[in-house]
N, C-alpha and C positions, 0 to 999 in steps of 0.2 A: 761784311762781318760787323758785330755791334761793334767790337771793340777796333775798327780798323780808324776810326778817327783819333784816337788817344794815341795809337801808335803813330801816326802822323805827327801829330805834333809834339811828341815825344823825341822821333827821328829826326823833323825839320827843323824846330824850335829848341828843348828843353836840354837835348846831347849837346849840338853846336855852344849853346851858353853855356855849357857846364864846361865843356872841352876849348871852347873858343876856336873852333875848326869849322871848316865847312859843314853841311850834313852827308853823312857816313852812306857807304857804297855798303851792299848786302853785307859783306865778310867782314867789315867793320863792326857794323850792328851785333851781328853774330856773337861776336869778340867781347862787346862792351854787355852783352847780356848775360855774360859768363861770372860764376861765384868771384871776388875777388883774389882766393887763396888758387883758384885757375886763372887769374890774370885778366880779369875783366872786371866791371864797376858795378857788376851784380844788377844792372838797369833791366828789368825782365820785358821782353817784347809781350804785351798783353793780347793780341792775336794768336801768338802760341803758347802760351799759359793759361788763358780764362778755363777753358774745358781743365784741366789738371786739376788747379786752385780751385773751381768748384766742386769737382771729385773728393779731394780731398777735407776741405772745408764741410763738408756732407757728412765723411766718415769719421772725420774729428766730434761734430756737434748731435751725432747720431744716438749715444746714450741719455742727452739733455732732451732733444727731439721726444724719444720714446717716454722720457718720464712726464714732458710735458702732455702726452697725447693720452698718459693713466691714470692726469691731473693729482702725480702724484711730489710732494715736495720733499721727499728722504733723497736728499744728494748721498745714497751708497758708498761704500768703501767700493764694490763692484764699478758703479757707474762710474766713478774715480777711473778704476782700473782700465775700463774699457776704451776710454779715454787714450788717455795715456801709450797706451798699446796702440791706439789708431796713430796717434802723433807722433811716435816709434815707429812705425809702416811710414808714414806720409815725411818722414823727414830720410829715410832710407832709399824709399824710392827717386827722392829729389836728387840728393848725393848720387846717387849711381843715375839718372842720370844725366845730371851736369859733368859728372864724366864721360859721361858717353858721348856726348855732346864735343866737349872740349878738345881742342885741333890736336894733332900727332905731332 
């Protein structure tokens, strides 16, 4: 995976200093990749995020995208809108599920 080297030294390296513990066994990592307000340090494992983040990140910049492609410079109260609306979905989906995610 591109992104399996960051997470290595993420999990070897950047945890253990931040934590001053050893490096973290699966169910740890799991734990520590969790929102805060679910009791983790919010640290996102970039192996199982990139695909999401670039989904999303797509769907947020998608009205900018298209104005840039009809070389047009009216930033619309629409393209505003649409916006907006995407980062409302992309922030919705996250929450549910970092719930879903998050131990019983």
């Amino acid at each position: 995976m591109l992104f399996q080297p960051l997470a290595d030294v993420i999990r070897s390296k950047f945890i253990p200093h931040l934590t001053g513990r050893a490096p973290l066994n699966d169910i740890e990592r799991n734990l520590i990749s969790l929102p805060p307000r679910l009791g983790g340090l919010g640290i996102p494992n970039p192996t199982t995020t990139s695909n999401t983040e670039y989904t999303a990140s797509r769907s947020v910049c998608k009205p900018l995208y298209d104005l840039i492609l009809l070389h047009d410079s009216n930033y619309s109260t629409e393209a505003i809108q649409q916006q907006v609306e995407a980062n409302k979905e992309v922030h919705s989906s996250k929450q549910k599920h970092s719930q879903d995610s998050a131990p019983n």
